[in-house]
Backbone as a ProteinNet text record, in pm:
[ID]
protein_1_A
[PRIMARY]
XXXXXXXXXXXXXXXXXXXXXXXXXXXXXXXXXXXXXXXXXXXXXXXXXXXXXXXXXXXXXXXXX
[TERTIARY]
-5450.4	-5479.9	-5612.5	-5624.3	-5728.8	-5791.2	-5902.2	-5972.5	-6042	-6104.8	-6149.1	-6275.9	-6294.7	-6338.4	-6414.3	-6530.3	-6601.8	-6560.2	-6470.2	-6398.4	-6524.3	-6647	-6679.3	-6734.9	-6773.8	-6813.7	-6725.9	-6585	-6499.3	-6468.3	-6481.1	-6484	-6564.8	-6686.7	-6807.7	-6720.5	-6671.8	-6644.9	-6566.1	-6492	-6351.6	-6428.3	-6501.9	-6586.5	-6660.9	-6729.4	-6802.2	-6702.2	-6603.2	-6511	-6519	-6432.5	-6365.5	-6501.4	-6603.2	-6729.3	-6742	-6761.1	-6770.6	-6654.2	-6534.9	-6435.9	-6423.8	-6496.6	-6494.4	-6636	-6737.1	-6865.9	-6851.6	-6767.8	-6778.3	-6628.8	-6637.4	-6488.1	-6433.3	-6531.6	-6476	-6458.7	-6406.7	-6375	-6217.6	-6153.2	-5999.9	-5951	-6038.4	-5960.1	-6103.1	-6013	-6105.6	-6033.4	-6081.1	-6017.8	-6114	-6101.4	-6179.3	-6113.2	-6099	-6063.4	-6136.9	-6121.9	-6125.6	-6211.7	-6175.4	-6276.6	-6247.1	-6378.4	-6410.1	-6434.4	-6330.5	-6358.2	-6405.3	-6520.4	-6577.1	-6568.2	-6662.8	-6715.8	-6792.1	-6877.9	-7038.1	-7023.9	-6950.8	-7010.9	-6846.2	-6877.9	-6780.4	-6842.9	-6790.8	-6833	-6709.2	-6756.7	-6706.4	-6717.1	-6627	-6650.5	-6657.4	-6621.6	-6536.5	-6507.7	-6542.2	-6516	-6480.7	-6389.2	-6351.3	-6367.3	-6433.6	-6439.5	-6372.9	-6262.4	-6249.4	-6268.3	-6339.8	-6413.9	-6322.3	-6335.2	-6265.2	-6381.8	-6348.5	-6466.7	-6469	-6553.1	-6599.7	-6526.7	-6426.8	-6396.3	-6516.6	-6494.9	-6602.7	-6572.9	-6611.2	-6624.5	-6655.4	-6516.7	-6547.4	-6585.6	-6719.8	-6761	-6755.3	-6599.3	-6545.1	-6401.3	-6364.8	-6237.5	-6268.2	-6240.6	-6258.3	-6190.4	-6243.8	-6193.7	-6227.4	-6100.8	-6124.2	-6178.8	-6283.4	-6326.5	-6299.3
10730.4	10717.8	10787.8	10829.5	10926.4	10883	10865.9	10887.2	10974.5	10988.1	11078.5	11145.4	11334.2	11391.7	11448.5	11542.4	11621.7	11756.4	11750.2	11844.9	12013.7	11927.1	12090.4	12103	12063.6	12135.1	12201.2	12147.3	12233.4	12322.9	12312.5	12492	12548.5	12514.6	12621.8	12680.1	12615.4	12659.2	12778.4	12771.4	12863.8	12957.3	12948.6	13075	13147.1	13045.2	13125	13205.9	13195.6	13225.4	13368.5	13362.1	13429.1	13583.7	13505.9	13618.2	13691.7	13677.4	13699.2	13757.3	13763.2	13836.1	14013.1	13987.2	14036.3	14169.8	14109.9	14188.2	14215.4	14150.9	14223.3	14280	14438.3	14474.6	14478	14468.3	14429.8	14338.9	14230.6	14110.9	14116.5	14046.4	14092.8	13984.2	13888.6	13737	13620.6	13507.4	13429.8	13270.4	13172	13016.4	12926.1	12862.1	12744.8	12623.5	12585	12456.3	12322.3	12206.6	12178.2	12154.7	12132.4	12112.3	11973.4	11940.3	11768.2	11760.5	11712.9	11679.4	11590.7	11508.7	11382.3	11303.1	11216.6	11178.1	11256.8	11246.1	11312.6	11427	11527	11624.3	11743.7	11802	11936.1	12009.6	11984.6	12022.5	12143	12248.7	12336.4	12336.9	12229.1	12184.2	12334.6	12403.5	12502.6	12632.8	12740.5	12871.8	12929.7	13050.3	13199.6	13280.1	13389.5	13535.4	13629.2	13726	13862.3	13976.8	14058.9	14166.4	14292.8	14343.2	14560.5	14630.9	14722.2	14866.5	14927	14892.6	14928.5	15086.2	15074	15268.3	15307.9	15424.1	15523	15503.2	15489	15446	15584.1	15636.5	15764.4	15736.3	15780.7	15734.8	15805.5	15897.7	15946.3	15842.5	15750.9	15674.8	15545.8	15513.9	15404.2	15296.8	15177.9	15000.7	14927.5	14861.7	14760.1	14607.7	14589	14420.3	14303.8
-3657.4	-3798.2	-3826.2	-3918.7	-3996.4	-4100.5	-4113.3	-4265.3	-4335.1	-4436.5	-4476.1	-4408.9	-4426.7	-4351.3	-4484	-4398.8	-4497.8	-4552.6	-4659	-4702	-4800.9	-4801.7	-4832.4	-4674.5	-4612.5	-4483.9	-4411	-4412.8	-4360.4	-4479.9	-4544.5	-4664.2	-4570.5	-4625.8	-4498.1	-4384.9	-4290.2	-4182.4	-4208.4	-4320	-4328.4	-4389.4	-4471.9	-4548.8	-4419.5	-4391.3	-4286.7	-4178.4	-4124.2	-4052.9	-4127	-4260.4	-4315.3	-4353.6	-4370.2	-4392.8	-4258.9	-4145.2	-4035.8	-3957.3	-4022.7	-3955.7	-4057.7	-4217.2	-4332.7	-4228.4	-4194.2	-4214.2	-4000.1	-3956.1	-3770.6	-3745.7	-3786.8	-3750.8	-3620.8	-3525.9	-3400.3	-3325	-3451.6	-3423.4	-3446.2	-3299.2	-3314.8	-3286	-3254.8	-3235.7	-3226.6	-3258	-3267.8	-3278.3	-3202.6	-3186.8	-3168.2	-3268.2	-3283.6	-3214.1	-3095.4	-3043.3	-2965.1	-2983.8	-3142	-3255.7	-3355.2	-3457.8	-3515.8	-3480.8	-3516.6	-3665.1	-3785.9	-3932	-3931.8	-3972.8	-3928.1	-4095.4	-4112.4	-4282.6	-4318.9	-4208.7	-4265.7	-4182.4	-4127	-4058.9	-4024.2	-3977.2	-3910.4	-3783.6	-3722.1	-3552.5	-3471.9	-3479.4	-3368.8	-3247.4	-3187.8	-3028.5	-2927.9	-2937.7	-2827.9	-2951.6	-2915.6	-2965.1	-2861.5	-2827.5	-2792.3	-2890	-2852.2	-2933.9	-2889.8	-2894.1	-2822.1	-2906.9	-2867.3	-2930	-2878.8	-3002.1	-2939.4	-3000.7	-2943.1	-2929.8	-3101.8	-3161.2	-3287	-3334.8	-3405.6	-3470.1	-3535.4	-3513.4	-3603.5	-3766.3	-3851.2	-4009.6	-4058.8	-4148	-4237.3	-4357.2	-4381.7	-4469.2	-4637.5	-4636.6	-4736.4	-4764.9	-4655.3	-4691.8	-4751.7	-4861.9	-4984	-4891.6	-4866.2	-4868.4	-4906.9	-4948.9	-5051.3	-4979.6	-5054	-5004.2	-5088.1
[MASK]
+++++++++++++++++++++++++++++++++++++++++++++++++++++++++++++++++

């Protein structure tokens, strides 16, 4: 059974996730296991990162953010 957790801190987490996969393109994977939703808190017990070799960026080709 479950009760309630800290629902903007886990926003944070996902923003922050989501900023950080947005601004490191050589970020090609990533697992958060597990993540503790608490009352008062949000805890990233355990991360993996796997990284690839950065492409060269033409800086005449338009992307959208």
């Amino acid at each position: 059974m479950s009760g309630p957790v800290d629902v903007p801190g886990l926003e944070q987490v996902l923003l922050r996730l989501s900023r950080m996969a947005a601004d490191l393109p050589e970020l090609a994977e990533l697992d958060f296991n597990p993540v503790l939703a608490r009352r008062e808190s949000v805890v990233v017990v355990d991360a993996r990162v796997r990284l690839r070799p950065a492409r060269p960026v033409d800086p005449y080709l338009r992307r959208l953010r």
